[in-house]
C-alpha positions as a Python dict, from the first residue, in 0.01 Angstrom:
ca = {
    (1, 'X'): (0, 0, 0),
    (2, 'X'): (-365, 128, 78),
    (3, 'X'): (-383, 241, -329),
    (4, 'X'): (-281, -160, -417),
    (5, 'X'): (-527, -310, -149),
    (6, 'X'): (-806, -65, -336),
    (7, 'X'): (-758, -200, -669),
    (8, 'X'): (-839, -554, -543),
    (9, 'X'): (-1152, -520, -377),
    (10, 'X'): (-1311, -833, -286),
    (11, 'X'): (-1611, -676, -469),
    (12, 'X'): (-1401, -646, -785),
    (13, 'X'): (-1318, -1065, -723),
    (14, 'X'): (-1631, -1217, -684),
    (15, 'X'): (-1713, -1318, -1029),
    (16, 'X'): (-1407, -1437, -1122),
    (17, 'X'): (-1434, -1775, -1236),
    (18, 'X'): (-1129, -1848, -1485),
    (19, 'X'): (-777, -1991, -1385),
    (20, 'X'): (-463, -1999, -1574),
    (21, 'X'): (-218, -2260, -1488),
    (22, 'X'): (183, -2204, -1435),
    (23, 'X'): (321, -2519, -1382),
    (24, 'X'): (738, -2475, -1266),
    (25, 'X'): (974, -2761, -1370),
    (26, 'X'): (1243, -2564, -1456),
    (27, 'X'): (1470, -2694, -1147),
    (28, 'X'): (1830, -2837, -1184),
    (29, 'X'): (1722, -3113, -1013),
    (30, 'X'): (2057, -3072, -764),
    (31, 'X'): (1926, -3262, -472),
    (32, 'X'): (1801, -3549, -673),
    (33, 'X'): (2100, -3692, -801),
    (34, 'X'): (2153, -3509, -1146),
    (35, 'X'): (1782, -3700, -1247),
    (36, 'X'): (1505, -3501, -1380),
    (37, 'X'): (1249, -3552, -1106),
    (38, 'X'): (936, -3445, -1302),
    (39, 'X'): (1068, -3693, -1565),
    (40, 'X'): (1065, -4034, -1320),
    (41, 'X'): (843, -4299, -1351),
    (42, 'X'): (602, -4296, -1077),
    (43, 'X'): (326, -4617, -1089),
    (44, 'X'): (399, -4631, -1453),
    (45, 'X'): (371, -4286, -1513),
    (46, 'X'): (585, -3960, -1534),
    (47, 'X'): (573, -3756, -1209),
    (48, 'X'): (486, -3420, -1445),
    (49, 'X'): (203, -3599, -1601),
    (50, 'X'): (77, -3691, -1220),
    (51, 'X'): (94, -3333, -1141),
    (52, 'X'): (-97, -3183, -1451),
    (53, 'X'): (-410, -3445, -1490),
    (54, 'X'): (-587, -3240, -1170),
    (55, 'X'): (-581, -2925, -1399),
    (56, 'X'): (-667, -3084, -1673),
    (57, 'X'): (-997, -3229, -1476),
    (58, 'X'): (-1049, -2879, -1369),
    (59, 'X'): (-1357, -2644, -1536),
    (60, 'X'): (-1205, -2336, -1373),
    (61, 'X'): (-861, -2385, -1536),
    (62, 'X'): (-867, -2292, -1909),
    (63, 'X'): (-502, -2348, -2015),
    (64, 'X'): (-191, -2474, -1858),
    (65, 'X'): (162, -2324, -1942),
    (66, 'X'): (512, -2519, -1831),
    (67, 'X'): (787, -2373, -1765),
    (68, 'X'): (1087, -2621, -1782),
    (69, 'X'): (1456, -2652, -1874),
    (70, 'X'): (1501, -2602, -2278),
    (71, 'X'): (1676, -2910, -2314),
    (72, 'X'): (1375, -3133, -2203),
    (73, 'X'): (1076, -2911, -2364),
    (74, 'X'): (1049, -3170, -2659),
    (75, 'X'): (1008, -3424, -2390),
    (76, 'X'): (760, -3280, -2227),
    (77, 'X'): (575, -3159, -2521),
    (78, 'X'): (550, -3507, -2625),
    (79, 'X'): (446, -3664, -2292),
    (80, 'X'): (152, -3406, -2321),
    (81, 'X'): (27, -3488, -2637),
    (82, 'X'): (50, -3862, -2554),
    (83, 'X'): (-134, -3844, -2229),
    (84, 'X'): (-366, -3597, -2383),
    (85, 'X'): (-334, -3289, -2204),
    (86, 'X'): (-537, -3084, -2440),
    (87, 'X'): (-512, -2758, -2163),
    (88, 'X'): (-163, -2716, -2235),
    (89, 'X'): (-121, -2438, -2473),
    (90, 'X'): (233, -2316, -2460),
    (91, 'X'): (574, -2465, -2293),
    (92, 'X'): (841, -2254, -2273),
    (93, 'X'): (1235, -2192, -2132),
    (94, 'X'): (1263, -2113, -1790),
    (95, 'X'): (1486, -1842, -1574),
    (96, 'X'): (1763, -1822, -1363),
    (97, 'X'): (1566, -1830, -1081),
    (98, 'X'): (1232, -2000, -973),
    (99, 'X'): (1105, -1625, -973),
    (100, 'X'): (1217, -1538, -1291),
    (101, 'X'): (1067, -1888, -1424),
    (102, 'X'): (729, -1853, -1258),
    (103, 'X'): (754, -1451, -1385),
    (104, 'X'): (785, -1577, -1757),
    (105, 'X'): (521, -1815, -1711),
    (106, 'X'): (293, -1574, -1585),
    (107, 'X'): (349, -1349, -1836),
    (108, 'X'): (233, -1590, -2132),
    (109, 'X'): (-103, -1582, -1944),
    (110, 'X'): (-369, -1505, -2200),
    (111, 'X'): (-534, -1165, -2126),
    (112, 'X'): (-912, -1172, -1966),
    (113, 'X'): (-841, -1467, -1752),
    (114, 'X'): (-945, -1355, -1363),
    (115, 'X'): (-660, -1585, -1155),
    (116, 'X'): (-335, -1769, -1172),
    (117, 'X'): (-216, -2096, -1012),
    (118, 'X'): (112, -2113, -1018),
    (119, 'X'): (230, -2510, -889),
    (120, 'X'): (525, -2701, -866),
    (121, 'X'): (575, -2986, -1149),
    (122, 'X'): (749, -3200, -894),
    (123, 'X'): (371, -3230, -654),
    (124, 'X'): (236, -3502, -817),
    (125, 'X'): (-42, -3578, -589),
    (126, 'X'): (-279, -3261, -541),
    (127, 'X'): (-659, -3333, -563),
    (128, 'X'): (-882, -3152, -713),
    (129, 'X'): (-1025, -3031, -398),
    (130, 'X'): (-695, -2902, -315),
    (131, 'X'): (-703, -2714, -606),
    (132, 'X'): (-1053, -2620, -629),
    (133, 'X'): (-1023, -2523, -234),
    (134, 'X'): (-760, -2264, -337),
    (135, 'X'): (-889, -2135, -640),
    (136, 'X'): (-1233, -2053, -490),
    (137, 'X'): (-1094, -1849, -204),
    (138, 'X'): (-865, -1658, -452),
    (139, 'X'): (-1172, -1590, -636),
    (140, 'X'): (-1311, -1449, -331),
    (141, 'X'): (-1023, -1269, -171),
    (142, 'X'): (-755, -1199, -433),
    (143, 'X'): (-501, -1468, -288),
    (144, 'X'): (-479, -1792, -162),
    (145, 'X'): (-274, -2118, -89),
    (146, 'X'): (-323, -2461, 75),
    (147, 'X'): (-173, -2532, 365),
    (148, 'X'): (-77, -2777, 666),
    (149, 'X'): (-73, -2808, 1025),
    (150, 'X'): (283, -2796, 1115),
    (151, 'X'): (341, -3151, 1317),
    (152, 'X'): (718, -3074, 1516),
    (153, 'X'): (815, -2791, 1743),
    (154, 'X'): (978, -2481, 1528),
    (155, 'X'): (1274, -2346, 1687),
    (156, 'X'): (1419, -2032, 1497),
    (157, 'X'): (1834, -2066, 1546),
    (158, 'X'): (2104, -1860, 1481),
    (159, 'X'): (2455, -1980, 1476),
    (160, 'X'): (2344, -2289, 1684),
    (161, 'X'): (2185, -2143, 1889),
    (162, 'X'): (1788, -2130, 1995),
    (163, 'X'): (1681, -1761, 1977),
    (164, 'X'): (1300, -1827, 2004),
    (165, 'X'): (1035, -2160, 2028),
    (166, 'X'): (744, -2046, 1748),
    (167, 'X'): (355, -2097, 1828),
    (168, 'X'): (297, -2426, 1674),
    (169, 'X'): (-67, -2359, 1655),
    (170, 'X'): (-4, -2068, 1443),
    (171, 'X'): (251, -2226, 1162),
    (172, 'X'): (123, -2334, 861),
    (173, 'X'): (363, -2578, 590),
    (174, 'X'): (264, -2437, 268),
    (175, 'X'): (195, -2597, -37),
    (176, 'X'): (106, -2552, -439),
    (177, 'X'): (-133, -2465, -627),
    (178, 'X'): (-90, -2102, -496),
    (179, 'X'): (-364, -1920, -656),
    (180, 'X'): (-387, -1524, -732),
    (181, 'X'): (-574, -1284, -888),
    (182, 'X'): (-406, -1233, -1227),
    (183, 'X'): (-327, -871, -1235),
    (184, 'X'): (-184, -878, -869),
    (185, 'X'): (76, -1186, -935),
    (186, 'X'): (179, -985, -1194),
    (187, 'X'): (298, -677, -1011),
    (188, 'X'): (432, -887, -750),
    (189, 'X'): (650, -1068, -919),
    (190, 'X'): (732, -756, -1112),
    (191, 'X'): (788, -571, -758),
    (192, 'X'): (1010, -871, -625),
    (193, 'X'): (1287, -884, -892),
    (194, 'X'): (1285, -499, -913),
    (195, 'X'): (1416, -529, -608),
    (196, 'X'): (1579, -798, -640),
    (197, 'X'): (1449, -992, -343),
    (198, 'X'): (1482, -1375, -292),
    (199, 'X'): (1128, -1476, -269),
    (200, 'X'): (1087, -1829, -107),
    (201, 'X'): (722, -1922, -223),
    (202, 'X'): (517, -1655, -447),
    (203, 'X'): (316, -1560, -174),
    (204, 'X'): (594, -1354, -24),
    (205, 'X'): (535, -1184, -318),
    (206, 'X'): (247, -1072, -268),
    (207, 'X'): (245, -1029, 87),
    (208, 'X'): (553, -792, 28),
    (209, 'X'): (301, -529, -126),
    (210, 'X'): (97, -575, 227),
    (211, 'X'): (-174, -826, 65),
    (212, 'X'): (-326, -1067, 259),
    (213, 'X'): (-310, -1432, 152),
    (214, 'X'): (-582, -1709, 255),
    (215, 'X'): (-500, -2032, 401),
    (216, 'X'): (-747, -2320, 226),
    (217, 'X'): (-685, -2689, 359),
    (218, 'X'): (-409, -2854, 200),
    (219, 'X'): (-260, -3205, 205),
    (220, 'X'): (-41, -3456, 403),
    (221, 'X'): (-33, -3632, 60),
    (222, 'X'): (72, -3318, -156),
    (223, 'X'): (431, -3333, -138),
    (224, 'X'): (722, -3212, -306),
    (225, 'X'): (983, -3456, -486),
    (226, 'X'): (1316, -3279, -365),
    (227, 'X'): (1506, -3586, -281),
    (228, 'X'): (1527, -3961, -376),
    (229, 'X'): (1406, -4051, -27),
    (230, 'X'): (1107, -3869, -127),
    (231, 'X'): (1060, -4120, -449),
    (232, 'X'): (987, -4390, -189),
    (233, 'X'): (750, -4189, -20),
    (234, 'X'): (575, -4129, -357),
    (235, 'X'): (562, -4495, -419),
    (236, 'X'): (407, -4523, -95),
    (237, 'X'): (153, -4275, -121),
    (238, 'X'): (31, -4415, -532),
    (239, 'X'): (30, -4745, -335),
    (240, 'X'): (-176, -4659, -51),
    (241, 'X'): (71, -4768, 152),
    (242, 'X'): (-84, -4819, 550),
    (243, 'X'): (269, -4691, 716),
    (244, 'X'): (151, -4328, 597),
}
């Protein structure tokens, strides 16, 4: 792990200034009632195109690749061109699995770009200072993510039953763009399904090969469509709605 840490000196980091985009749509969309969510209309406009137009605003990103199901790629190709999302160079098929999606993605990546952000297409409202937040500290350290205070008490459970309380002040609710330096997303992910290991986020991936990832300030507004309640919530949110 010491020889992997090496290779990514924060020395080696510090003039990176180019970001490749890997946006993930390539979900079944279980929870949301069979709908696409990346495809609803949200204020008028489709929840993917919400979620790119922060990249596309971006000087540090230089392309954007989707990954999303095959039978909707025309879709989106269209909805691109339409809205004019001139950084999106390639969209292609995803995987089996969100890690084999966001592996595929990353490996279209044109070579000399410095990092990655890989974010979900379903977050349609992160900021560029989100983004920007994130993709200066990767710069900097190799790897890094927004993130949230956690608001409730964490209990870990097994079988119904409290086993432990967690630190509250220490907990952190994760969120996309995760941004890495390109060369070490690549052998993470490439580590991960070698070993066929069911990565929740891809920082574990990189924290599997003992890397340290940086926390930059996320948002209570950069959520992730999963379920229709969450549509409401969007609504809410592209509203300005005072109850939030």
């Amino acid at each position: 792990m010491q020889l992997i840490k090496k290779l990514f000196r924060k020395k080696e980091r510090e003039k990176a200034t180019t970001c490749s985009v890997v946006l993930v749509a390539a979900g079944t969309a279980a929870r949301m009632e069979g709908k696409d969510k990346i495809l609803f209309d949200l204020g008028g406009t489709p929840v993917i195109i919400h979620s790119l137009r922060p990249f596309e605003a971006s000087p540090y990103v230089q392309e954007i690749i989707i990954v999303t199901r095959h039978e909707i790629m025309v879709e989106v190709s269209q909805l691109c061109k339409l809205y004019g999302l001139n950084k999106v160079t390639k969209i292609i098929p995803g995987g089996k699995t969100r890690t084999d999606s966001v592996r595929l993605g990353v490996n279209e990546v044109r070579d000399g770009v410095d990092l990655v952000a890989i974010h979900d297409g379903a977050r349609p409202f992160v900021t560029l200072p989100v983004l920007e937040a994130a993709i200066q500290a990767a710069a900097e350290f190799g790897a890094a993510a927004p993130g949230i205070p956690v608001k409730d008490t964490i209990k870990s459970v097994e079988a119904g039953i409290v086993q432990e309380t967690l630190p509250r002040e220490t907990l952190r609710a994760v969120q996309t763009p995760q941004v890495f330096e390109h060369s070490l997303i690549r052998a993470a992910l490439a580590k991960a399904i070698q070993d066929e290991v069911n990565i929740t986020d891809d920082c574990s991936a990189v924290e599997r090969l003992g890397f340290p990832v940086v926390i930059t300030q996320g948002s209570e507004e950069n959520i992730k469509l999963t379920t229709p309640y969450d549509l409401i919530l969007a609504e809410s949110i592209l509203e300005g709605g005072d109850e939030l």
